[in-house]
One Martini backbone bead per residue (centre of mass of N, CA, C, O) as a GRO file, in nm:
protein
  329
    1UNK     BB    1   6.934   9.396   8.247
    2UNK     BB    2   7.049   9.684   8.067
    3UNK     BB    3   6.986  10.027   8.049
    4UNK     BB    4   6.969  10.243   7.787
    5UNK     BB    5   6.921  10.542   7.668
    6UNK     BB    6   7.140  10.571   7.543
    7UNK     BB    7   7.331  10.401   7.287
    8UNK     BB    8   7.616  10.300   7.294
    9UNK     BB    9   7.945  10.336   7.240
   10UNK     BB   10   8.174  10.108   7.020
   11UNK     BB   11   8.452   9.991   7.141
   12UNK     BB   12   8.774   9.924   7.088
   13UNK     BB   13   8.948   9.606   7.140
   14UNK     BB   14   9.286   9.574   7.158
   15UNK     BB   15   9.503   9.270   7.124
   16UNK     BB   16   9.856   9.194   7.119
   17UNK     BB   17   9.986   8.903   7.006
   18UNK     BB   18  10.280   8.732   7.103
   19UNK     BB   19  10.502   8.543   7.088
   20UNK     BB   20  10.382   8.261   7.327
   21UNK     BB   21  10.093   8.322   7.392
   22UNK     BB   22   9.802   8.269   7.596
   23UNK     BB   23   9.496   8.110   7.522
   24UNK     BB   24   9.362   8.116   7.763
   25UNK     BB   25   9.377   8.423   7.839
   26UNK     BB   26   9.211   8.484   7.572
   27UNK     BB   27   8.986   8.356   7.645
   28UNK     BB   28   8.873   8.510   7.885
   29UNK     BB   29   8.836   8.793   7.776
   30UNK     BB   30   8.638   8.682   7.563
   31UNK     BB   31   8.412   8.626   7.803
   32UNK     BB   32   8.371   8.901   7.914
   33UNK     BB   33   8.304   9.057   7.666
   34UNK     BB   34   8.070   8.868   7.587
   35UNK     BB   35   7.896   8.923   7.867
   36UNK     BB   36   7.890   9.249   7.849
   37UNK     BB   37   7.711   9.257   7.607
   38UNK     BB   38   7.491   9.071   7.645
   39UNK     BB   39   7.399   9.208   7.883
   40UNK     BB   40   7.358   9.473   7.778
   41UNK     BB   41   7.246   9.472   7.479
   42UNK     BB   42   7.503   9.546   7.326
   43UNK     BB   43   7.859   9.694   7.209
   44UNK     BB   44   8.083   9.790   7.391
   45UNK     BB   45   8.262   9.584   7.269
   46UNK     BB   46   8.539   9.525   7.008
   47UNK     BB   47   8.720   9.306   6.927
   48UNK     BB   48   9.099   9.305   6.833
   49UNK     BB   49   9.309   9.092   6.680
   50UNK     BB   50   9.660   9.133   6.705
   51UNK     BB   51   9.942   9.251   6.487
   52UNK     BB   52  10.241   9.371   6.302
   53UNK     BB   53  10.101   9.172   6.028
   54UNK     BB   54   9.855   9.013   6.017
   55UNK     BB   55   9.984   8.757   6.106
   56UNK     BB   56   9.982   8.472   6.267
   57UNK     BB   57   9.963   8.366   6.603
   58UNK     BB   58  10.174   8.208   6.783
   59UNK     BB   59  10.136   7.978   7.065
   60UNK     BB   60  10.284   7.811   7.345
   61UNK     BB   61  10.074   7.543   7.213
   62UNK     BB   62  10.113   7.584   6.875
   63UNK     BB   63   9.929   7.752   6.803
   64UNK     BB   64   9.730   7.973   6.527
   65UNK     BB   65   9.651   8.311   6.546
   66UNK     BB   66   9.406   8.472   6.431
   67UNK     BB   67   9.347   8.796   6.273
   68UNK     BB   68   9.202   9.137   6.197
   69UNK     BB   69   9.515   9.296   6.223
   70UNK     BB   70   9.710   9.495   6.211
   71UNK     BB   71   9.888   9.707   6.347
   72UNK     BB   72   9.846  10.088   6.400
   73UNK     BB   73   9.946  10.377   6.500
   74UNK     BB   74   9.683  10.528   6.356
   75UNK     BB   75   9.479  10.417   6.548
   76UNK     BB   76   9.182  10.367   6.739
   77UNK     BB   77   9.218  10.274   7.063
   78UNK     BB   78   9.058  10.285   7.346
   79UNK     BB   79   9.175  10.006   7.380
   80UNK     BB   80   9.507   9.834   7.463
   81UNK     BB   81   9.676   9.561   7.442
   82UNK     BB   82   9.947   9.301   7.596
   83UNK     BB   83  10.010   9.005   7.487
   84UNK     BB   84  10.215   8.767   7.687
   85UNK     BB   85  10.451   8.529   7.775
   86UNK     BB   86  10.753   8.615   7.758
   87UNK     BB   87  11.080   8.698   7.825
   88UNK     BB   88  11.266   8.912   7.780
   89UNK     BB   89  11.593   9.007   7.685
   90UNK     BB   90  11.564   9.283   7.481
   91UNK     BB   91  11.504   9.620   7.442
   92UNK     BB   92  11.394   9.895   7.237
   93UNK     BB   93  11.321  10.118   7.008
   94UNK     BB   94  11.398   9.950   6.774
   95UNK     BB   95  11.124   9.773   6.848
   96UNK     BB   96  10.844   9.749   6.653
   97UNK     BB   97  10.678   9.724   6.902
   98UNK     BB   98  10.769   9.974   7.069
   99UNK     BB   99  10.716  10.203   6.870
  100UNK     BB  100  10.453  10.180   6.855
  101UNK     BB  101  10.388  10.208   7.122
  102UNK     BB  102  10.498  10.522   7.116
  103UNK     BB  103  10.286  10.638   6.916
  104UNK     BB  104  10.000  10.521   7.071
  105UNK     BB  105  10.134  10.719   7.339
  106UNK     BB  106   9.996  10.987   7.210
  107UNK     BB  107   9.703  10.890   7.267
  108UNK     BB  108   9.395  10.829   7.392
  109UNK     BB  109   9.384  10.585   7.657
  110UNK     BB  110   9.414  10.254   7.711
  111UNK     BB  111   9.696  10.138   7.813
  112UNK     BB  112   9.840   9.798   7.820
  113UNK     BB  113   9.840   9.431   7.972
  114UNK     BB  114  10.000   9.090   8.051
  115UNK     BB  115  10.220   8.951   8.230
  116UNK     BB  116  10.482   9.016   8.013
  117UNK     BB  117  10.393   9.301   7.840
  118UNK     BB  118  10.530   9.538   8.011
  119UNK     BB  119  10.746   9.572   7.912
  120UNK     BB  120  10.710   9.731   7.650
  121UNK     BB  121  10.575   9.950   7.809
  122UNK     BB  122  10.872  10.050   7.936
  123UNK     BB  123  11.039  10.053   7.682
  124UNK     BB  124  10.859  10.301   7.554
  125UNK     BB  125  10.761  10.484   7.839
  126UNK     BB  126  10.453  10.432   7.982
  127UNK     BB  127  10.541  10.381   8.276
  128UNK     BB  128  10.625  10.627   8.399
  129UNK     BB  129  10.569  10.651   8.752
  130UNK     BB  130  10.386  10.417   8.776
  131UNK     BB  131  10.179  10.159   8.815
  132UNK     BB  132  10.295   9.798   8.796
  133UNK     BB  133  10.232   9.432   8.666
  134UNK     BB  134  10.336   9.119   8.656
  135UNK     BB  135  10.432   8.815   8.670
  136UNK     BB  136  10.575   8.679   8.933
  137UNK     BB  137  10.826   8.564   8.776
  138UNK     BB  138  10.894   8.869   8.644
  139UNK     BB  139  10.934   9.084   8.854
  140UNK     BB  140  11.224   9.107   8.930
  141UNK     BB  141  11.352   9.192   8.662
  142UNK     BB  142  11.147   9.431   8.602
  143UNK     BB  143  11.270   9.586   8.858
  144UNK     BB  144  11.552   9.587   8.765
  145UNK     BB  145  11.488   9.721   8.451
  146UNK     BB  146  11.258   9.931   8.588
  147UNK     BB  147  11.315  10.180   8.781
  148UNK     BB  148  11.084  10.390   8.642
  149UNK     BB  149  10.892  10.201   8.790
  150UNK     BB  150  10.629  10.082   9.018
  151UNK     BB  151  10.638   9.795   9.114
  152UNK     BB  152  10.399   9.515   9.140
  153UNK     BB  153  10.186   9.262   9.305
  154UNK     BB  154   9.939   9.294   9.192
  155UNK     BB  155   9.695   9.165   9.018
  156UNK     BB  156   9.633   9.466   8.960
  157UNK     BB  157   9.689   9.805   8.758
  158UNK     BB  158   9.563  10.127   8.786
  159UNK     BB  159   9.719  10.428   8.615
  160UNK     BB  160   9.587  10.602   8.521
  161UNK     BB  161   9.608  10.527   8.139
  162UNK     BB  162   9.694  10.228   8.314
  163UNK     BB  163   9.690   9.865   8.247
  164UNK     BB  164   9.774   9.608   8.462
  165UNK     BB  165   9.860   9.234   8.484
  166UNK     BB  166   9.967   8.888   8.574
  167UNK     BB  167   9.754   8.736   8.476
  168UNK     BB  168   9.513   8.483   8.413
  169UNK     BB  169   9.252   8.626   8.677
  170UNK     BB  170   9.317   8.906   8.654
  171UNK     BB  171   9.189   8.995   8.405
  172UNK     BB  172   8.942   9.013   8.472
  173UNK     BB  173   8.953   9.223   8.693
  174UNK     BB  174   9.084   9.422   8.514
  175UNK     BB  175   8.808   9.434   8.319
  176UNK     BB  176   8.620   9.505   8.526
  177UNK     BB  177   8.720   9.759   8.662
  178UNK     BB  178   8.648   9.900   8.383
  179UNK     BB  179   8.363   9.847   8.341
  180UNK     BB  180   8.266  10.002   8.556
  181UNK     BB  181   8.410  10.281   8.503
  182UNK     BB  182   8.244  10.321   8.201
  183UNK     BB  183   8.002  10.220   8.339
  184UNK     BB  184   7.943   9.964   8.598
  185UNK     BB  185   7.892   9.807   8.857
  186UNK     BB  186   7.680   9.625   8.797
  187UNK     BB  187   7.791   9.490   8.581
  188UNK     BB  188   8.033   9.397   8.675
  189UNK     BB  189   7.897   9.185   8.879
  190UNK     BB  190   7.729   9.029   8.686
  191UNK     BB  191   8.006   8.921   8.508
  192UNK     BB  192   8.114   8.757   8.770
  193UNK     BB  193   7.886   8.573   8.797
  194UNK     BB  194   7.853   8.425   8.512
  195UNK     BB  195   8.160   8.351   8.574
  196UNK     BB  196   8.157   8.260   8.899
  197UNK     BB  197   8.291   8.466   9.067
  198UNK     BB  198   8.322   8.545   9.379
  199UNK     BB  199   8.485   8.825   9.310
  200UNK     BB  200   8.617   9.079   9.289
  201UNK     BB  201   8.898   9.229   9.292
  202UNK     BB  202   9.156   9.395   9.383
  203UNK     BB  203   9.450   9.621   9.397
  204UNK     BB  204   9.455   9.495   9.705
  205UNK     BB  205   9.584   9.259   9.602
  206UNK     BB  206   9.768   8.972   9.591
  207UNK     BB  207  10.027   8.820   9.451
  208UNK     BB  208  10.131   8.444   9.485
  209UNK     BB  209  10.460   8.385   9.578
  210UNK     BB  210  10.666   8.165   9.639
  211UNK     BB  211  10.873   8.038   9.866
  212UNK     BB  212  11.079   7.953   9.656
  213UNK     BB  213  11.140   8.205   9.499
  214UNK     BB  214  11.229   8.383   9.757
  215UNK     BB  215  11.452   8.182   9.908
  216UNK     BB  216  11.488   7.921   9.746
  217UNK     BB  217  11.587   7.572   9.699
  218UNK     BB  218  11.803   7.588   9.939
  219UNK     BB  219  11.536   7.563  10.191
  220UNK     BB  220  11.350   7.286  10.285
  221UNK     BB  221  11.327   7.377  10.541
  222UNK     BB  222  11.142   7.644  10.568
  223UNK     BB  223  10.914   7.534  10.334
  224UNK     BB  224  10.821   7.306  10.554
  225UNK     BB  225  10.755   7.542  10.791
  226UNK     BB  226  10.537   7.664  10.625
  227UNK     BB  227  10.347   7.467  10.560
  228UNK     BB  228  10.259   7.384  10.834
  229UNK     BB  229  10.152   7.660  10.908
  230UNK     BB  230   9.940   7.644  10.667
  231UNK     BB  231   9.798   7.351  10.812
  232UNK     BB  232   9.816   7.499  11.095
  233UNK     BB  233   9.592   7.745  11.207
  234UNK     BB  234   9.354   7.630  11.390
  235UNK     BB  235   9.580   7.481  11.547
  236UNK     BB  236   9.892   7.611  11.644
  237UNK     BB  237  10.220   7.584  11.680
  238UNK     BB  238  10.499   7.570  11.778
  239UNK     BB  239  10.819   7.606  11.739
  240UNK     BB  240  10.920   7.348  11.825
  241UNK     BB  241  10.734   7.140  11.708
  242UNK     BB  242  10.821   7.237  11.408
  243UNK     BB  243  11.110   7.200  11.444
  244UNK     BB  244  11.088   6.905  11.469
  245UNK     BB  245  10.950   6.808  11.224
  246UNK     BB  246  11.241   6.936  11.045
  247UNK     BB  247  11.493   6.879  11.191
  248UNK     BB  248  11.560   7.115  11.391
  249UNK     BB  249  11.669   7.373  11.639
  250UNK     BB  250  11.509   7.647  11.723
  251UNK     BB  251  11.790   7.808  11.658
  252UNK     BB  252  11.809   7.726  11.351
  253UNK     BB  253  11.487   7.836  11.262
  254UNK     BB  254  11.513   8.133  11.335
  255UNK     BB  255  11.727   8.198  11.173
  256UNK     BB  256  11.605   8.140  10.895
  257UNK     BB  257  11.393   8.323  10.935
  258UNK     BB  258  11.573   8.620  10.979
  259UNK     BB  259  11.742   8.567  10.695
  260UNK     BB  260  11.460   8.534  10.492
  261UNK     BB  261  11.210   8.706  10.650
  262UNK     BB  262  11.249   8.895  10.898
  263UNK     BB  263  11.168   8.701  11.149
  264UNK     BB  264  10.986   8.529  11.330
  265UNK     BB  265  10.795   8.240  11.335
  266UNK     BB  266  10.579   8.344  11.504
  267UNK     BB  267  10.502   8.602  11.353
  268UNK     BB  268  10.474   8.465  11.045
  269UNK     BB  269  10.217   8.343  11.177
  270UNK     BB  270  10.053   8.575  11.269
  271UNK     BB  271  10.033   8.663  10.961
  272UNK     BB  272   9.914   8.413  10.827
  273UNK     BB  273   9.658   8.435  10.977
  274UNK     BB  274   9.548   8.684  10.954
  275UNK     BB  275   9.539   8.710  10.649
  276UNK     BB  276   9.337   8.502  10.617
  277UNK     BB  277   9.101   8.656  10.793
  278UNK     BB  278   9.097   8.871  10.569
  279UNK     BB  279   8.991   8.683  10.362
  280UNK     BB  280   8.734   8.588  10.505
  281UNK     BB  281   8.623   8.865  10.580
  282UNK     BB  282   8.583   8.947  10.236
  283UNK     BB  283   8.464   8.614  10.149
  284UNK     BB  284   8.258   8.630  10.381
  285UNK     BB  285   7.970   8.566  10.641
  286UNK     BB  286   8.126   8.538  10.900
  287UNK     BB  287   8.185   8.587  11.160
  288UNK     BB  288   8.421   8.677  11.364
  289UNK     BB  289   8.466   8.462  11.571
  290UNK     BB  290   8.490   8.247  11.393
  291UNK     BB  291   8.717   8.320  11.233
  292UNK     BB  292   8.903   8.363  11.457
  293UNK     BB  293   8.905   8.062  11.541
  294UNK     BB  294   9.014   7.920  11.272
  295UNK     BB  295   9.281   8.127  11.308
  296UNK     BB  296   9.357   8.059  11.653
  297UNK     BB  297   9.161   8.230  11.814
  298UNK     BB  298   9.037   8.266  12.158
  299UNK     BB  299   8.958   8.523  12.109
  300UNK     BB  300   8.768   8.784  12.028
  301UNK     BB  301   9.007   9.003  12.160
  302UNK     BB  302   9.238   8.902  12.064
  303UNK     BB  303   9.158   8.871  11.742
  304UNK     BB  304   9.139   9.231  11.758
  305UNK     BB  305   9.363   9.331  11.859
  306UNK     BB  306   9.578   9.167  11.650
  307UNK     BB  307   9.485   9.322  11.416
  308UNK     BB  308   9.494   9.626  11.486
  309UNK     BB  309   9.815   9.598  11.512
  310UNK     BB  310   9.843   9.475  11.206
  311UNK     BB  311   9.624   9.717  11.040
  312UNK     BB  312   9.476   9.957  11.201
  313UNK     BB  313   9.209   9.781  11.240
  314UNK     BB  314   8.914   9.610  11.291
  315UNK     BB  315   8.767   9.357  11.157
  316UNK     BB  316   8.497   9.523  11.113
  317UNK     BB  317   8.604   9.759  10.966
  318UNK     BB  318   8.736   9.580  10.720
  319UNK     BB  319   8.461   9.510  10.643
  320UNK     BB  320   8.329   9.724  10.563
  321UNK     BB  321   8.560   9.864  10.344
  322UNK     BB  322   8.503   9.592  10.139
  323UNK     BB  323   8.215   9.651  10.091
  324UNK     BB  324   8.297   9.971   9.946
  325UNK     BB  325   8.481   9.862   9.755
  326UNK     BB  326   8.261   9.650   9.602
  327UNK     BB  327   8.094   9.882   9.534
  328UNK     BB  328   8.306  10.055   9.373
  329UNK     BB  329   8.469   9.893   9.160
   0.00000   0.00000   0.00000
């Protein structure tokens, strides 16, 4: 348990739920918040959820969450969420959740959302010049609708006193972040142990986007030589190979790789394999030299190369900063 000279004040964490939000992610952060407080042996977070008159809000699943007050514009929350998961299709100023938006950013705490959430705190203004992001299947409109936001892919944003995630288990990674920030780097370590979490995510995670989102469902042949490449790491394909599996010819596969990824499968296929390894070591306590071996280098100086080729940094510097990152985190 976590000793506290003098009993922290306990903040209220406020929680906007619209209609359609995820049951799943609310429970979620609901388990966060209550072992956070378990551990610390005190009351950290008061969780409050809201909505904007008071009533039960239907979740996706067609549930009816009851809520413990209307959202109120001169309310005090030192955090503030917005839970969504509905595409809006236009928002203004005029829209009452905007507005109240509006009016609780002129106040000082942590304002934020999750999944797709942040449309409405862009429409607010509240994320202008900042790093924000949604669900990845909502990024791209999301940048295209709001371009003073500095969208990303991020599992999670936090940027001066605002904090996004794309949803699902981004939220608890965003939720352990503040609380480290808030309190301890130990508690937060502790509550991610304990929801077994292997590791809290860092900012610097990327959501994982399907290759069929990116380059279109009208491309099967790119996604299944993409899918082989993906199932033989540890002993990479050749180009021709691969090409044979999908039955294209090489100058075919090449091609559609440089016009959808603008790579060639070669290169394409050598960041799969990297991007792997550095998921390894920054989650696993293998060798260096065997990671370098499960993702297809024969050896130990070759995997050394190439990643400081591609990362700027070697194998073993970049465990060594990812062990600092998470110790700070």
């Amino acid at each position: 348990m976590f000793d506290y000279a003098d009993k922290p004040l306990t903040q209220r964490l406020g929680v906007l739920l619209l209609p359609g939000f995820l049951a799943g992610e609310l429970g979620l952060l609901q388990d966060c918040v209550g072992e956070a407080n378990r551990l610390a042996e005190a009351t950290l977070y008061q969780l409050v959820l809201l909505s904007m008159e008071g009533e039960p809000v239907l979740s996706r699943q067609g549930r009816a969450q009851v809520v413990d007050e209307a959202l109120r514009a001169d309310a005090n929350y030192p955090l503030l969420f917005v839970a969504a998961s509905e595409h809006p299709k236009s928002l203004s100023v005029h829209d009452p959740v905007v507005a109240a938006l509006v009016m609780l950013g002129r106040q000082q705490g942590v304002i934020g959302a999750w999944h797709a959430g942040a449309f409405w705190l862009a429409a607010a203004g509240l994320l202008n010049q900042c790093r924000a992001t949604v669900h990845w299947s909502l990024l791209e409109s999301f940048s295209n609708r709001h371009g003073n936001v500095i969208a990303s892919s991020a599992l999670f944003e936090v940027d001066k006193d605002r904090a996004t995630c794309g949803g699902g288990m981004a939220i608890a990674d965003m939720f352990l972040h503040l609380l480290a920030r808030h309190h301890t780097t130990e508690l937060a370590a502790s509550v991610a142990e304990h929801l077994l979490l292997e590791r809290i995510r860092g900012r610097d995670d990327r959501q994982r986007i399907p290759l069929s989102n990116r380059v279109g469902s009208n491309q099967p042949r790119l996604v299944q030589a993409v899918m082989l490449m993906e199932a033989n790491l540890e002993e990479p394909l050749t180009t021709d190979e691969i090409a044979q599996h999908v039955c294209v010819s090489r100058r075919q596969l090449e091609r559609l790789f440089k016009q959808h990824l603008d790579r060639v499968p070669s290169q394409y296929y050598l960041e799969l394999r990297l991007n792997r390894a550095r998921q390894m070591l920054r989650q696993t306590s293998g060798s260096i030299i065997q990671i370098g071996l499960s993702c297809g280098f024969s050896s130990g100086p070759h995997f050394s190369s190439a990643y400081r080729n591609h990362f700027a940094v070697t194998p073993r510097e970049d465990r060594q900063r990812g062990s600092v990152r998470s110790d700070a985190a």
